[in-house]
LOGUDO-82864 format. One line per field, with one value per residue (C-alpha): residue in three letters; chain; x, y, z. Coordinates in Angstrom, 3 decimals. Last residue first. Example, Ala and Ser with C-alpha at 12.3 -4.5 7.8 and 13.67 -1.06 7.14 Angstrom:
// LOGUDO-82864
code [Ser	Ala] .
unit [A	A] .
xx [13.670	12.300] .
yy [-1.060	-4.500] .
zz [7.140	7.800] .
END
This chain:
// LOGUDO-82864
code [Unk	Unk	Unk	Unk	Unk	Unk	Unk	Unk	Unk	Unk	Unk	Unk	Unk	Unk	Unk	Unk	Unk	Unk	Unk	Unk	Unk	Unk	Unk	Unk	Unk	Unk	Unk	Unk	Unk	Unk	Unk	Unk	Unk	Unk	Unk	Unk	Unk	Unk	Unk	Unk	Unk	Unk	Unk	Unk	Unk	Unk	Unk	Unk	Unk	Unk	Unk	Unk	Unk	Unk	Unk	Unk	Unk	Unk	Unk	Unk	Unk	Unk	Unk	Unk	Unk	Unk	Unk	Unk	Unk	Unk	Unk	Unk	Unk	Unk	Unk	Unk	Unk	Unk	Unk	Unk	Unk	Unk	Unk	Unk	Unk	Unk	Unk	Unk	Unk	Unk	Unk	Unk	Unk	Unk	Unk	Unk	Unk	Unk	Unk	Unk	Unk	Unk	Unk	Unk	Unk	Unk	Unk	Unk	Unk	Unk	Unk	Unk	Unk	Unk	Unk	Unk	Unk	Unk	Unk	Unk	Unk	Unk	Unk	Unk	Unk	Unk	Unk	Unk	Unk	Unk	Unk	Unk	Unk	Unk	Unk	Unk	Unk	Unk	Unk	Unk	Unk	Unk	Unk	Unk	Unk	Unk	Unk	Unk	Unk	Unk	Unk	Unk	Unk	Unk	Unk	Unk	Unk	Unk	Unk	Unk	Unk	Unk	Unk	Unk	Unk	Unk	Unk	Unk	Unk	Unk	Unk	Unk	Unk	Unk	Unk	Unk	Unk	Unk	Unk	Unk	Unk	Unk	Unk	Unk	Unk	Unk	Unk	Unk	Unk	Unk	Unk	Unk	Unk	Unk	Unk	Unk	Unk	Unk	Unk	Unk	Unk	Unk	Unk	Unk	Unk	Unk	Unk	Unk	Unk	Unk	Unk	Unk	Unk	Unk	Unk	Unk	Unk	Unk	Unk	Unk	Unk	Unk	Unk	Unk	Unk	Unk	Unk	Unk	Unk	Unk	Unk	Unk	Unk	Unk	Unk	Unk	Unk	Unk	Unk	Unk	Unk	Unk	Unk	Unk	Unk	Unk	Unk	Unk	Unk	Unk	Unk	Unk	Unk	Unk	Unk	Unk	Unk	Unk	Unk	Unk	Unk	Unk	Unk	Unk	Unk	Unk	Unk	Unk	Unk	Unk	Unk	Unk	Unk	Unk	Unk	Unk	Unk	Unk	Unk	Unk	Unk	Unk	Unk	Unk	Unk	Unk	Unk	Unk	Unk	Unk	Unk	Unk	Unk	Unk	Unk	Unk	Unk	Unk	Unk	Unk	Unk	Unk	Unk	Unk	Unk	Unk	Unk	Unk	Unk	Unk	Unk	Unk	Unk	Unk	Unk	Unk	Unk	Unk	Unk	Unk	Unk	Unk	Unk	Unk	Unk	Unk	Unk	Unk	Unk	Unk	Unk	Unk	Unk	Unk	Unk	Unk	Unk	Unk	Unk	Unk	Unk	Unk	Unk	Unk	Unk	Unk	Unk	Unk	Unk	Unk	Unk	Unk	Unk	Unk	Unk	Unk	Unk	Unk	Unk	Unk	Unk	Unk	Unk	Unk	Unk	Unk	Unk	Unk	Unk	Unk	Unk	Unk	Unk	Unk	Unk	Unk	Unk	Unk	Unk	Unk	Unk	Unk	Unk	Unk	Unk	Unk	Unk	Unk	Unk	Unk	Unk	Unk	Unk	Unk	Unk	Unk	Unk	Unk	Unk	Unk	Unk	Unk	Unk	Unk	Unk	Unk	Unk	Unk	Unk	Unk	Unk	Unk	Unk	Unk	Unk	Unk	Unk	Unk	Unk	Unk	Unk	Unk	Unk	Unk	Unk] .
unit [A	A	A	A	A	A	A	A	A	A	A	A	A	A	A	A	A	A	A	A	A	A	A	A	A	A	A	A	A	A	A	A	A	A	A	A	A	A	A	A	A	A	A	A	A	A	A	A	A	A	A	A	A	A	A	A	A	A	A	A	A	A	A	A	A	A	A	A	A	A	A	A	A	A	A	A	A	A	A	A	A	A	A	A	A	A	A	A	A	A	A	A	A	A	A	A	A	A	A	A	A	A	A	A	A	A	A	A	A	A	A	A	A	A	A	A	A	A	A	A	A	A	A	A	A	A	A	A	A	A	A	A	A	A	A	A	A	A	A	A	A	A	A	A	A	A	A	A	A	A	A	A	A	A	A	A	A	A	A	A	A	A	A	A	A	A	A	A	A	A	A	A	A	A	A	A	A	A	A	A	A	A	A	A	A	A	A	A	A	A	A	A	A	A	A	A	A	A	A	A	A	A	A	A	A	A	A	A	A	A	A	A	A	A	A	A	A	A	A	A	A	A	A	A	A	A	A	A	A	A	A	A	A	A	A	A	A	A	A	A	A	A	A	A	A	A	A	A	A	A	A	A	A	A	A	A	A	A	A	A	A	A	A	A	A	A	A	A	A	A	A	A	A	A	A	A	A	A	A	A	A	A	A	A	A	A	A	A	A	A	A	A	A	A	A	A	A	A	A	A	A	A	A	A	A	A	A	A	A	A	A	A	A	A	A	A	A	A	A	A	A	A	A	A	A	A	A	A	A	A	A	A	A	A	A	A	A	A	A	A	A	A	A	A	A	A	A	A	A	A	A	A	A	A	A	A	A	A	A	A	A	A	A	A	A	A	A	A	A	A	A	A	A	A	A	A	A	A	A	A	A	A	A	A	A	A	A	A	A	A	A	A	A	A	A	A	A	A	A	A	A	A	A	A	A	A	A	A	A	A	A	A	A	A	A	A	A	A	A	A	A	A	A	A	A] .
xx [25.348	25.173	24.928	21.638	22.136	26.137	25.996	23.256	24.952	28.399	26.683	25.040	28.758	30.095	27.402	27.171	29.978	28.027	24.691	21.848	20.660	22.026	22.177	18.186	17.736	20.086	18.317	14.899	16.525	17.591	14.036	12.432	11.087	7.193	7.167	10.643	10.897	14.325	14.550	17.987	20.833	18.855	16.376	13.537	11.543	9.031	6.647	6.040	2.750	4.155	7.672	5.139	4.601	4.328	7.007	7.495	11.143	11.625	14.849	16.707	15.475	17.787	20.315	19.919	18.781	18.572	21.847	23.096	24.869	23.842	21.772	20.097	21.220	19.692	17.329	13.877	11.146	8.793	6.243	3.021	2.515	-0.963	-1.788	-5.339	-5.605	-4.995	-1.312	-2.542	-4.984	-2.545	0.326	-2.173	-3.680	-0.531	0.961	-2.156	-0.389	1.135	2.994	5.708	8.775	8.158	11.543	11.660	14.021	13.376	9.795	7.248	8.503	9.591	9.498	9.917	11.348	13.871	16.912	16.000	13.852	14.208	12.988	10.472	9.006	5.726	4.681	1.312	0.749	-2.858	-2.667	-6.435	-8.567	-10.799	-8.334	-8.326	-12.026	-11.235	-8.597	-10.173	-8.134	-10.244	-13.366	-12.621	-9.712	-13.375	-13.059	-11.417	-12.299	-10.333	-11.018	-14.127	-11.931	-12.934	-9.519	-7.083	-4.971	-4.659	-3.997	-1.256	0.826	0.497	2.670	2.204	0.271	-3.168	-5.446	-8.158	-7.471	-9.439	-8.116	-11.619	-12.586	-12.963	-14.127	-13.380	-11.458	-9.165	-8.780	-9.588	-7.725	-6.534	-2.501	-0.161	-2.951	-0.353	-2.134	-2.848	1.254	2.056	-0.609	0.722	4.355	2.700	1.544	-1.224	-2.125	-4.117	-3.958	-5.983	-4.764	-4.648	-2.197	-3.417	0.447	3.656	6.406	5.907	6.820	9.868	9.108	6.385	8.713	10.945	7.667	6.763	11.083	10.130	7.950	4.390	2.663	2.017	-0.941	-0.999	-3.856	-1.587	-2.784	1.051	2.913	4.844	7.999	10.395	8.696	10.036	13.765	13.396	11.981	15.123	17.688	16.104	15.868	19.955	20.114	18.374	14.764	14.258	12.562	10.015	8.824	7.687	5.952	3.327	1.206	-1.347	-1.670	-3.575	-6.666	-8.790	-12.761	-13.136	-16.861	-18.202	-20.698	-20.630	-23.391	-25.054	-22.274	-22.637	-19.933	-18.666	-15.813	-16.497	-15.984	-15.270	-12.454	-13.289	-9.412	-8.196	-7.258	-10.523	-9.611	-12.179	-10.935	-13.841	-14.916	-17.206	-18.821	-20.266	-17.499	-19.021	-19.483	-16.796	-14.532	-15.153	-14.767	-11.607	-10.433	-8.764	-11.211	-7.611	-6.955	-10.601	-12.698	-15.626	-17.615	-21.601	-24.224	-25.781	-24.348	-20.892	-19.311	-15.255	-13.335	-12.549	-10.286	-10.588	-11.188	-13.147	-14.856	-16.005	-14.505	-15.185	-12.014	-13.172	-16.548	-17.651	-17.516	-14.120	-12.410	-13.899	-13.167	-8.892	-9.285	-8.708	-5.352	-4.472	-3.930	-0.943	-1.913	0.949	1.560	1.681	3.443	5.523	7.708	8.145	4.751	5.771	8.768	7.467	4.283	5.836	7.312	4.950	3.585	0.261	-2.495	-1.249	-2.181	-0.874	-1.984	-2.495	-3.251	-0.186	1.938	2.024	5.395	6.422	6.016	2.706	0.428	2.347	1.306	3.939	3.328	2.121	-0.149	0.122	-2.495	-4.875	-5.851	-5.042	-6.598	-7.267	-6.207	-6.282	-7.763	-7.902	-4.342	-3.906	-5.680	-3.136	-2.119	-5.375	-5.287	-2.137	-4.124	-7.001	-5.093	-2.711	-5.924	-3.462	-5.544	-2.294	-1.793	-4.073	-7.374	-7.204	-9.515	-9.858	-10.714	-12.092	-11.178	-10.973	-13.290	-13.627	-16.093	-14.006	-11.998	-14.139	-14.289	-10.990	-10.545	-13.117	-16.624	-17.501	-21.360	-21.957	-25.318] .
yy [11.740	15.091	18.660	17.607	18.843	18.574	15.075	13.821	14.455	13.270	10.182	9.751	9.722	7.713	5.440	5.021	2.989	0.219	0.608	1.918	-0.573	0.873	4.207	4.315	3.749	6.203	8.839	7.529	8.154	11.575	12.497	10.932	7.556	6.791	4.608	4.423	0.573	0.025	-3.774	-5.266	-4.998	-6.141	-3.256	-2.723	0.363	0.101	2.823	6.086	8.085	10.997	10.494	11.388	8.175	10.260	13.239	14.608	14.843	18.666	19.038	15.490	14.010	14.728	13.264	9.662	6.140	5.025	5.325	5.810	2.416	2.038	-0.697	1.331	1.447	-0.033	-1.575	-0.821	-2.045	0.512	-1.710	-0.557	-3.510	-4.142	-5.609	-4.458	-2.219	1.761	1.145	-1.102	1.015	3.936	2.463	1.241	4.461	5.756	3.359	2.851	5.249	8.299	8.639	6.923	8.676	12.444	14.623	17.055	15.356	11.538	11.009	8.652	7.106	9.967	8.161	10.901	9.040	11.702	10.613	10.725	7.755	7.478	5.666	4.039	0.264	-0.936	-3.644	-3.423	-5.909	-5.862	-7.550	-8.023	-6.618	-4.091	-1.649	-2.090	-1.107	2.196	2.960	3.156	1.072	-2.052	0.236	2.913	0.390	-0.670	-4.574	-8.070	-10.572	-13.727	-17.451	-17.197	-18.199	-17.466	-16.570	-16.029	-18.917	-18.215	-14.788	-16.109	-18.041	-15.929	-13.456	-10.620	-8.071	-7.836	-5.621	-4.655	-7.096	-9.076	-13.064	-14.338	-16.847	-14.164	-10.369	-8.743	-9.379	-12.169	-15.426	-17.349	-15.863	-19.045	-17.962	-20.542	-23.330	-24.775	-23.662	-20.128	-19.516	-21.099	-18.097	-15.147	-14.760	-13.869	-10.709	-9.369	-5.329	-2.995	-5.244	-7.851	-10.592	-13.783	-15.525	-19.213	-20.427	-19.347	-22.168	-21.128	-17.157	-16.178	-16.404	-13.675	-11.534	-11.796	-10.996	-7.876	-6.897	-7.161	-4.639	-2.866	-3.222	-6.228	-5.841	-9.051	-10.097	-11.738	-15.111	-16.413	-13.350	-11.212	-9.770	-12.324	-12.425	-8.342	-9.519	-12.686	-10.562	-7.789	-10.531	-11.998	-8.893	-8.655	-12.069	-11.362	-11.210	-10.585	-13.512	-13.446	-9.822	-11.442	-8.784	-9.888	-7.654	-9.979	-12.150	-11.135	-11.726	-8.431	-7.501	-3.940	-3.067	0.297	2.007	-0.155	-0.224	-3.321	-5.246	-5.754	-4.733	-7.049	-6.000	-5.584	-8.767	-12.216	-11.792	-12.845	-13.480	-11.924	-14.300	-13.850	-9.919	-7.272	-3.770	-1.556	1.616	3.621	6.553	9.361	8.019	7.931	4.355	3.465	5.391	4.372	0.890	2.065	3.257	-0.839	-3.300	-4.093	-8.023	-8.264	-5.596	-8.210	-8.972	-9.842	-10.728	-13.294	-15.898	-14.690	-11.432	-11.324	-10.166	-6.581	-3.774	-0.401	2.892	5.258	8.573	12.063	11.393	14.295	15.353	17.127	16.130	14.455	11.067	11.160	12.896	10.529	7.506	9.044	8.947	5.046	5.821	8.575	11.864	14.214	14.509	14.078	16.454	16.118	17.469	20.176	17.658	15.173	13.815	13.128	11.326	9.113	8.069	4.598	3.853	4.286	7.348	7.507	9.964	10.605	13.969	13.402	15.726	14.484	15.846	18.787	16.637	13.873	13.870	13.934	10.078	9.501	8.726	5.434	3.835	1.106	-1.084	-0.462	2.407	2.416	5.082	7.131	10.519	11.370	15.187	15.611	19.056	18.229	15.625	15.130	14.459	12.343	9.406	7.049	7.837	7.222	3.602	3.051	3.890	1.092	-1.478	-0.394	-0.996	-1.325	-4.103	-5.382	-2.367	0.514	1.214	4.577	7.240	10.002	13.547	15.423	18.428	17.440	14.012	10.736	9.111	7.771	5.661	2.956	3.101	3.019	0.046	-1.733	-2.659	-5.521	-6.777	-8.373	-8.165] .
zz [26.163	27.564	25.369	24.403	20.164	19.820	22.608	19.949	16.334	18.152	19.088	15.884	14.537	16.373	15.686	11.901	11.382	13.653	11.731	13.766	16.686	19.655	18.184	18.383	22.078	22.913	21.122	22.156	26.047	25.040	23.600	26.764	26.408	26.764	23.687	22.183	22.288	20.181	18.724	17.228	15.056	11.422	12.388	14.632	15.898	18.560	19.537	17.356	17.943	19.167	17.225	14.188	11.938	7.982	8.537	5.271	3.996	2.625	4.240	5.326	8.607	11.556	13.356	11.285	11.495	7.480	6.733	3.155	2.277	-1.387	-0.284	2.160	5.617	9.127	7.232	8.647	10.572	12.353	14.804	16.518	18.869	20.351	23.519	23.918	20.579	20.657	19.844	16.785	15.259	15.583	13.503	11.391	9.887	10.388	7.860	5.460	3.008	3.001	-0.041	-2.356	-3.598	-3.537	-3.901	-1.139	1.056	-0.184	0.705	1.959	4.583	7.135	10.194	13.349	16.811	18.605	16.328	12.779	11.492	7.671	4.523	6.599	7.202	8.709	10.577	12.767	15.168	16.632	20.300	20.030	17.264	18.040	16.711	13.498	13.235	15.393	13.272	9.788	7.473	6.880	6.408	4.221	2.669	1.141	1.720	0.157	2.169	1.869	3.427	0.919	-1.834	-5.559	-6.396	-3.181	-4.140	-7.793	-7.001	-4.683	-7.006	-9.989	-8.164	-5.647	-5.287	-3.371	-2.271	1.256	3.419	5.801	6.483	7.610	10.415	12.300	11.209	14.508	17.651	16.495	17.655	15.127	12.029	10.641	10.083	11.465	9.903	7.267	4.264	5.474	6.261	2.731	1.513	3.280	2.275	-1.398	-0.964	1.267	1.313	3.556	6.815	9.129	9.871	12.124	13.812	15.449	16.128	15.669	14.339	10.835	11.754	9.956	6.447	7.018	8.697	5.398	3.424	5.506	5.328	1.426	0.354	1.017	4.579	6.859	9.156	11.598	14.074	17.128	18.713	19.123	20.051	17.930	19.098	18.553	14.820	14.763	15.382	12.824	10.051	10.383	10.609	7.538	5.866	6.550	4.792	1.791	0.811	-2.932	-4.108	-1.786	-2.644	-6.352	-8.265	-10.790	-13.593	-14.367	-17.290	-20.764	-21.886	-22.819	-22.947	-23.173	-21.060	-21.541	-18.973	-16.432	-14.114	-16.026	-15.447	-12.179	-9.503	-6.702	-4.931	-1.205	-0.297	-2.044	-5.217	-8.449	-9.703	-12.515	-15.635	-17.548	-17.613	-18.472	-18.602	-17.805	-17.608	-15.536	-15.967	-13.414	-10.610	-7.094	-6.894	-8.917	-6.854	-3.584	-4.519	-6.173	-2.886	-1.838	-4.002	-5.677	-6.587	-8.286	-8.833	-9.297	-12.005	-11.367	-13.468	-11.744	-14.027	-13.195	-15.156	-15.808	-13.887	-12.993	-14.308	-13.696	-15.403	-13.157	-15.478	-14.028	-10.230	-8.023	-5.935	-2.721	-3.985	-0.580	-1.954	-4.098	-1.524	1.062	-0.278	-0.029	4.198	5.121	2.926	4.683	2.575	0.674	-2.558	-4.990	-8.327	-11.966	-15.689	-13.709	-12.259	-9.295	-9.654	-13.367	-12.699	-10.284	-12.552	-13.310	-9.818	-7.397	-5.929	-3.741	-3.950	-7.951	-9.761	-12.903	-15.472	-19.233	-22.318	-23.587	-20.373	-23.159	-24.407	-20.810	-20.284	-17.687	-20.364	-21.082	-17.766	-18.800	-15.547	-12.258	-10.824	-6.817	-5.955	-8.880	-10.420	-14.045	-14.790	-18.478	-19.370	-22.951	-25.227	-29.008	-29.615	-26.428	-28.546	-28.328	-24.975	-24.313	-25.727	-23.784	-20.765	-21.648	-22.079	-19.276	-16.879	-13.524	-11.614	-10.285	-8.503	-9.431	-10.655	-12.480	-11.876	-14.519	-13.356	-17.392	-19.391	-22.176	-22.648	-22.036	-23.938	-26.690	-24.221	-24.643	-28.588	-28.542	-26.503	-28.955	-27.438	-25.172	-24.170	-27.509	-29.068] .
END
């Protein structure tokens, strides 16, 4: 008998009423979504729980808010809308922190949809690109189903899952969803990568978060030597860096030998360099995320970016005001890991404006914006004009620090902003 069933007879045994997990990132199980959507009719007050979904996600368009809820833990593009309306809602949580809602019951998981690869001879799929929470989930979830795709790597780790615990298994060939960070570095990014590789020492662990200043660092650092990582997320920057020996994770304080991660997303290139290669561990974000476990390694670098840093230090990167753009994250989880870690560097790196030319460096954070890096736990701050090292700086002194490198037509103006607020300048 064949081990795969339609996509509507997968999807048949979710129910009204139900908390659906969806696998996220390249994993996204739009198979399996559309073929909700399709039967939405049937269903109501499903709740739609998941980080980083990419793609269609069909059940996320208004014409199905009768159905579907969208409670997201991290916002990405294709469920924006809905977090921002009546039809869903964001949680706010760490990353390292989102297992335990699903294990402690603070949001029990009825039914996990993920995708994995296919089974080995033993039996075994894996989740692939994104072990990240959805190990957490599938263990918790009461039904789990599956998206099988030949084309997803079997990742080493965390991942593996035999086929025997899944429920129903949809088998479906199609390439994975890609993003290419490379492609859109620029010459400011550049500026921004080669200020934060000055700061970077040769025997650093790297964590690299979500976009492309982490891939325009990445570019920057061929002549270090012996780097090794541990971080949430690897995209493409990482593999020509493996190849030549500037990353090979010997020196690091735990898990050597190994780059640790816990997804990735990128393009074709990298998941054919991460398949089946026991360079890469892929691990419960539960683990590679918890502070104390990023801590032990040695000068830890953590590079993160913001929408926002007002004057006195707060990074607001996950919101626009009040309008919810991305979430939480692995930032703070990071950001402390590496100031707790013998010569770690807890790094912000941001453009000094947006593309539209709103600056990034500014009085005061915009009402509603949620501060994610506190200016408590802030340290060094970098954009295409330089480095600011806030750490241990008084709030006039962080002011200072900050105009320095904001945007030349900004500065008057941040000058005014801090002489009106400390009456000195």
């Amino acid at each position: 008998m064949s081990l795969y069933v339609s996509p509507e007879e997968a999807v048949s045994l979710i129910k009204s009423g139900d908390r659906i997990f969806s696998h996220g990132s390249a994993c996204t199980p739009n198979l399996l979504i559309d073929e909700l959507a399709r039967q939405s009719s049937r269903l109501t007050g499903v709740e739609f729980v998941s980080i980083t979904q990419q793609g269609n996600v069909e059940i996320a368009k208004s014409q199905y808010k009768e159905s579907f809820y969208i409670n997201s833990l991290f916002v990405s593009t294709p469920v924006r809308d809905a977090v921002n309306s009546e039809r869903g809602d964001f949680v706010p949580v760490f990353l390292s922190e989102i297992p335990t809602l699903f294990k402690k019951g603070i949001l029990p998981i009825d039914v996990a949809m993920v995708t994995v690869s296919p089974p080995d001879i033993h039996g075994y799929c894996t989740l692939g690109t994104s072990v990240d929470v959805a190990r957490s989930a599938v263990d918790t979830a009461k039904i789990i189903i599956a998206q099988v795709n030949p084309r997803m790597p079997r990742t080493h780790g965390d991942g593996m899952i035999h086929f025997s615990k899944i429920h129903k298994m949809v088998w479906h060939d199609e390439e994975l969803l890609t993003i290419d960070y490379g492609s859109k570095v620029g010459e400011e990014e550049l500026l921004i990568g080669k200020n934060v590789a000055e700061l970077i020492d040769d025997r650093s662990t790297l964590q690299m978060g979500i976009g492309t200043i982490p891939d325009a660092v990445l570019k920057c650092l061929s002549n270090h030597k012996d780097l090794g990582v541990h971080t949430e997320m690897i995209s493409d920057g990482i593999v020509d860096l493996v190849a030549s020996d500037v990353i090979n994770n010997k020196f690091k304080g735990t898990h050597s030998n190994r780059t640790i991660t816990s997804f990735a997303f990128g393009t074709r290139k990298l998941y054919d360099y991460i398949d089946d290669n026991p360079a890469f561990s892929f691990m419960d974000v539960e683990h590679v995320n918890y502070p104390i476990n990023i801590m032990k390694n040695k000068k830890m670098v953590a590079i993160n970016s913001a929408i926002e840093i007002d004057l006195t230090g707060q990074v607001c990167a996950d919101s626009i005001g009040t309008f919810q753009f991305s979430g939480i994250g692995g930032q703070m989880d990071f950001m402390r890991g590496a100031a707790l870690s013998e010569g770690g560097k807890p790094i912000i790196a941001v453009s000094s404006r947006t593309k539209k030319g709103v600056p990034r460096i500014v009085p005061f954070l915009k009402q509603g914006a949620g501060v994610v890096t506190t200016r408590g736990h802030i340290h060094y701050v970098v954009t295409e004009f330089g480095t600011a090292y806030l750490y241990g700086k008084s709030l006039k002194q962080r002011a200072k620090a900050l105009i320095n490198i904001s945007h030349p037509d900004d500065r008057e103006m941040l000058e005014i902003a801090t002489f009106e607020r400390f009456k000195s300048f």
